[in-house]
N, C-alpha and C positions, 0 to 999 in steps of 0.2 A: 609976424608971429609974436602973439603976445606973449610976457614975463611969465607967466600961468602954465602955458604951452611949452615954453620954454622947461621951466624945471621937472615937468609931465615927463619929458622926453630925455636929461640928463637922470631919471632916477634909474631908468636900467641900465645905464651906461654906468650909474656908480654898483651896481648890483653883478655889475659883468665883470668890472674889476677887483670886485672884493672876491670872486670866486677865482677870476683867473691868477691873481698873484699868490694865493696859495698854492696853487698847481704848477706855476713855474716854479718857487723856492722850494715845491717838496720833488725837483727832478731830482736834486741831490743830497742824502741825507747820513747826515753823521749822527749815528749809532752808541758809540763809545768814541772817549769817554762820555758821561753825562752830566746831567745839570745838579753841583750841589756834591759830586762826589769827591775823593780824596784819594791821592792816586801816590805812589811811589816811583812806579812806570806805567805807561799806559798799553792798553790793550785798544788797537785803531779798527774800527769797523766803521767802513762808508759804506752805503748803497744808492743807485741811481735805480732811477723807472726805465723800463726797457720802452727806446725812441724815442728817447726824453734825449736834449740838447746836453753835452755833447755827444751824438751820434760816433759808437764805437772808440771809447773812451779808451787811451792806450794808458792812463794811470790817474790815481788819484795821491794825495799826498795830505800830509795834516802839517796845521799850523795856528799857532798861537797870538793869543794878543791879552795884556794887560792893564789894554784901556776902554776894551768894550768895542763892537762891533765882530766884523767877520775876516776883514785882511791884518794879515800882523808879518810873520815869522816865521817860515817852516820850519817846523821839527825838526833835528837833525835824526837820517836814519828813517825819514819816516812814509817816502817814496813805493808805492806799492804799482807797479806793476802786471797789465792784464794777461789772463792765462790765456782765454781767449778769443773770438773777436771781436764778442759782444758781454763780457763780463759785466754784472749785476750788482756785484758784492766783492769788496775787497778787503781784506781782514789781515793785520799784522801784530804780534804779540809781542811784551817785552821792550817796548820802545823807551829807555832813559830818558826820563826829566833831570837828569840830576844837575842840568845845565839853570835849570829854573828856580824860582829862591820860595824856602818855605814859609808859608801865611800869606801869601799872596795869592791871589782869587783870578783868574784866566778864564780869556772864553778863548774855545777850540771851535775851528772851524773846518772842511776838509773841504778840496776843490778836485773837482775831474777835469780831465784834460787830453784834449786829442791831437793833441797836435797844433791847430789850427783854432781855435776855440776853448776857453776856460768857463766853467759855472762853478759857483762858490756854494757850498750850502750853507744854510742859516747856523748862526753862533749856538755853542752851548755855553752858558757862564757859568759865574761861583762853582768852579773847581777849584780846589784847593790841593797845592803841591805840598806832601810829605814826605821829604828824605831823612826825617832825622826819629830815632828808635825811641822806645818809651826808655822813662828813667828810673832802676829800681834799685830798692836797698835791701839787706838781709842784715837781722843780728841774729845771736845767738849770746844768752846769758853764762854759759860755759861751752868749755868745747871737751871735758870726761867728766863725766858723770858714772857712778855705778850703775848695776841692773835693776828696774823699779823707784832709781828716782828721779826728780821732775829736772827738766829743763824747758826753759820757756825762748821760743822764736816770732819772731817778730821783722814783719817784711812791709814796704809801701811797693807801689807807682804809680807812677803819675805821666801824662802826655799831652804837650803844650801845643799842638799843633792840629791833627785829627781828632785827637781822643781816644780812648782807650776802648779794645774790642774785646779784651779777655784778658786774664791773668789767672795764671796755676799755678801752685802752688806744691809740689810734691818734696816728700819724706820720705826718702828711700833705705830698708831698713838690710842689714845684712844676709835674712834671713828673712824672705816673701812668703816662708808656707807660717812661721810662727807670727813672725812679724807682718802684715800685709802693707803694703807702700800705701801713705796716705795722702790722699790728696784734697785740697784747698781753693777754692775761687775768688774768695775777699780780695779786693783790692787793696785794702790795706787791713793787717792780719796779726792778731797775737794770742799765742796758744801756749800750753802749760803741757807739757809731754810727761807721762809716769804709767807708773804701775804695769799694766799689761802692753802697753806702749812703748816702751823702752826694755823691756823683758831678754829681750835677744841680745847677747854678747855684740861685740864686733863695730866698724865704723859706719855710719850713717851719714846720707849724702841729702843735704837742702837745698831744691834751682829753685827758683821764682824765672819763669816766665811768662813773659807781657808783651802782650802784641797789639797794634794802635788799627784803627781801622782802614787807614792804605795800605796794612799787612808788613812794616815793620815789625821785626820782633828781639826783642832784647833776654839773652840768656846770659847775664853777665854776672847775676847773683846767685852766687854757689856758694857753700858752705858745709866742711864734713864736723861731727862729733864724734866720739869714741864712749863705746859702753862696754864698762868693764864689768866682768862678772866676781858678784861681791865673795867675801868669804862666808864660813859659818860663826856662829854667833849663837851663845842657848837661850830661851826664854823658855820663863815656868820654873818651878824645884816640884822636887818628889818630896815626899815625907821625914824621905832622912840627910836633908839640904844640899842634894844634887839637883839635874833636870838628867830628866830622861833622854835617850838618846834620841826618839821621834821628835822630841819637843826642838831640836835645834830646826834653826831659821838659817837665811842668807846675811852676814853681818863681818862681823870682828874676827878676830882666827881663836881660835879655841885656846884655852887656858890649862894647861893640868893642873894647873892648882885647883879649879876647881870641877872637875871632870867629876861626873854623876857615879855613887857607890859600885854601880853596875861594871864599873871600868877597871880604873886603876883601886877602888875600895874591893873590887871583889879578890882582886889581886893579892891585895896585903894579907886578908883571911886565910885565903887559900895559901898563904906563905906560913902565916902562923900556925895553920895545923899542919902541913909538912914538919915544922920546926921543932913545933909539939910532942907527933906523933915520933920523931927520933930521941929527942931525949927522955922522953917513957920508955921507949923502945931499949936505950942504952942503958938506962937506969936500972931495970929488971934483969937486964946483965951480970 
């Protein structure tokens, strides 16, 4: 047999192999976690093909590795046992990494097992382990302010590991029908609070929470203010160098000294013809 004939005849033998070792390596297949994702805990999901090697599988188990490939390290806790006697799909939630160190990049791999017989399935890599919460800050330019005026807040976060999946920002005010609670998404945030804003007497509560994308979440930034409700105060004069009593505002406490005619001025009048009207009165006596 000539060299010609020869490779004729290895080319579906190499065509036979490229079909069948995918079908061996998909007998067993891990699900979760996956390729690329970021996990706090994991959620294990293996599946085999039904009559696929091993035949009546009594568990499957997950395990890791930090240098690439498919055998490493079982999981601790991570042992799933079949329901029944031909189970298909085994599925386990809440399984802790927190044994595993963060920024580090793992392939998971899951193996079934009957006893008598192991198949491993194929690796998933670049998972990245996240046990540690995003990190946030809250100021606040004062903590009492009057009613209507500004106070300015200002909040970051930031997350060195996953990355950040969200962050809110909420103002919660003591009074939700006057005041409405407001809320914020910036990641990093600074706002001028007044007028109708700050309206509502009473103390006011600032969280920043920030959650990373393995589902970490950090409520560690809190902060209350207090809004006092201011006094009156006049603005405007009338003609004869009072203000009117409509004309008073929210401000300073009122002065009698300088209390509008209407007031303590109509008073004095009304005293002097009393005062008047008696000594005419005695005089004609």
């Amino acid at each position: 047999m000539n060299m010609n004939k020869k490779v004729m005849l290895l080319i579906p033998v190499l065509i036979g192999i490229m079909f069948v070792l995918p079908l061996m390596s998909a007998a067993v297949t891990l699900n979760n976690p996956v390729t690329k994702g970021n996990y706090t805990d994991i959620t294990f999901n293996c599946t085999k093909l039904i009559n696929d090697a091993p035949i009546n599988t009594t568990n499957v188990t997950l395990w890791y590795n930090a240098t690439g490939g498919t055998v490493g390290t079982m999981l601790a806790s991570s042992k799933i046992n079949n329901d029944t006697t031909n189970d298909l799909s085994f599925y386990l939630s809440g399984i802790s990494v927190s044994s595993l160190s963060d920024l580090t990049t793992y392939n998971f791999s899951c193996k079934a097992d009957n006893g008598t017989s192991q198949v491993w399935s194929a690796g998933v890599g670049s998972v990245t382990i996240d046990n540690t919460s995003p990190v946030t800050t809250l100021g606040l330019d004062s903590t009492n302010i009057y009613t209507r005026d500004s106070i300015t807040i200002q909040w970051t976060a930031t997350d060195a590991t996953s990355g950040l999946s969200s962050v809110v920002t909420t103002i919660t005010s003591p009074d939700s029908s006057r005041c409405p609670t407001l809320t914020y998404t910036d990641t990093n945030g600074k706002y001028a609070l007044s007028d109708d804003k700050t309206v509502c007497p009473g103390v006011y509560t600032v969280l920043v929470t920030a959650t990373d994308r393995a589902g970490n979440i950090d409520t560690t930034s809190t902060k209350t203010f207090k809004v006092t409700l201011a006094g009156l105060s006049k603005s405007g004069s009338n003609t004869l160098g009072g203000s009117s009593k409509s004309e008073f505002t929210q401000g300073s406490e009122i002065s009698n000294n300088n209390l509008p005619l209407g007031e303590n001025g109509t008073n004095i009048v009304i005293l002097i013809l009393i005062l008047g009207s008696l000594w005419y009165f005695f005089k004609k006596k």
